[in-house]
C-alpha positions in Angstrom: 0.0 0.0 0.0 1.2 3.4 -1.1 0.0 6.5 0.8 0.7 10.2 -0.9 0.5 12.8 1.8 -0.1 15.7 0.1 -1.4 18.6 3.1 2.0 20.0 3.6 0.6 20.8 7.8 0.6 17.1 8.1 3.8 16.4 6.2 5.0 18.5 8.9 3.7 16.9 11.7 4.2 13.6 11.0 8.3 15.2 10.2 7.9 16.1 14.0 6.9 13.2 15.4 9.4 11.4 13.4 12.3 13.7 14.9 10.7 13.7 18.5 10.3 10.3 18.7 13.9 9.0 16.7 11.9 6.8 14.7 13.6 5.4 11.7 10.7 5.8 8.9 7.3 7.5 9.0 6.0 4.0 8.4 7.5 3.1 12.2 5.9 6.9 13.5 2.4 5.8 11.8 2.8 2.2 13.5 3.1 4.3 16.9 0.5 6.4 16.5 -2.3 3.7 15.5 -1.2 1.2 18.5 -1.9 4.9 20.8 -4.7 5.1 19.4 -6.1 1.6 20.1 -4.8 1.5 23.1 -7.0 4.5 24.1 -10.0 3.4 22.7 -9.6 -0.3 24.2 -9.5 2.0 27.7 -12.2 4.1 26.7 -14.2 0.8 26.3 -13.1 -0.9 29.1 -14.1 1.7 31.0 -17.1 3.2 29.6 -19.3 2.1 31.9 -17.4 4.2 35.0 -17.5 6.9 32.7 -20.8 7.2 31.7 -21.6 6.7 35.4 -19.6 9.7 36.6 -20.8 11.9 34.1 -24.4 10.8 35.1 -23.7 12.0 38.7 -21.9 14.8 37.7 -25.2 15.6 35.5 -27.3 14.7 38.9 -25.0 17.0 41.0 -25.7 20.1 38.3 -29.5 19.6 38.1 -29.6 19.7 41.8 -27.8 22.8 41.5 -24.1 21.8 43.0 -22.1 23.2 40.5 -19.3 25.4 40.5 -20.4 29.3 39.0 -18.5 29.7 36.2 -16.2 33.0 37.3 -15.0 30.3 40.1 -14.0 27.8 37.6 -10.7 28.5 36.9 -9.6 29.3 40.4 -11.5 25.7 41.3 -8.9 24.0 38.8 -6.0 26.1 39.9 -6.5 24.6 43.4 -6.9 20.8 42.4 -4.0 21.4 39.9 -1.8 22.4 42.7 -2.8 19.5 45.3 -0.6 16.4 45.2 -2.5 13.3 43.8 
């Protein structure tokens, strides 16, 4: 299989992720980039029932009006950025 790449913005960044990652042909940075990719969507579907659950409480939580106001957002994030995990 042949593949002509002919957007010049994604010549470019597959040139960078051949550079960053010191692999030896685009074919190798392709191969990288796919087995990332299933990885992440074998997660995503191993877990998608805790996911969809936490997003249904975090839905519950909003409609029963324990959200964060939006001009306190950012200093919210700020503050569980900076605690330790």
């Amino acid at each position: 299989m042949n593949i002509e790449i002919r957007d010049r913005a994604l010549q470019a960044r597959l040139q960078k992720q051949l550079e960053a990652t010191g692999s030896a042909s685009v074919e190798e940075v392709l191969l990288r980039l796919l087995e990332t990719q299933e990885e992440q969507d074998r997660w995503l579907q191993e877990n998608k029932e805790a996911i969809n659950a936490k997003i249904r409480r975090g839905i519950a939580q909003l409609d029963r009006g324990e959200g964060i106001p939006q001009d306190q957002v950012d200093a919210y994030l700020k503050e569980l950025k900076s605690k330790p995990e």
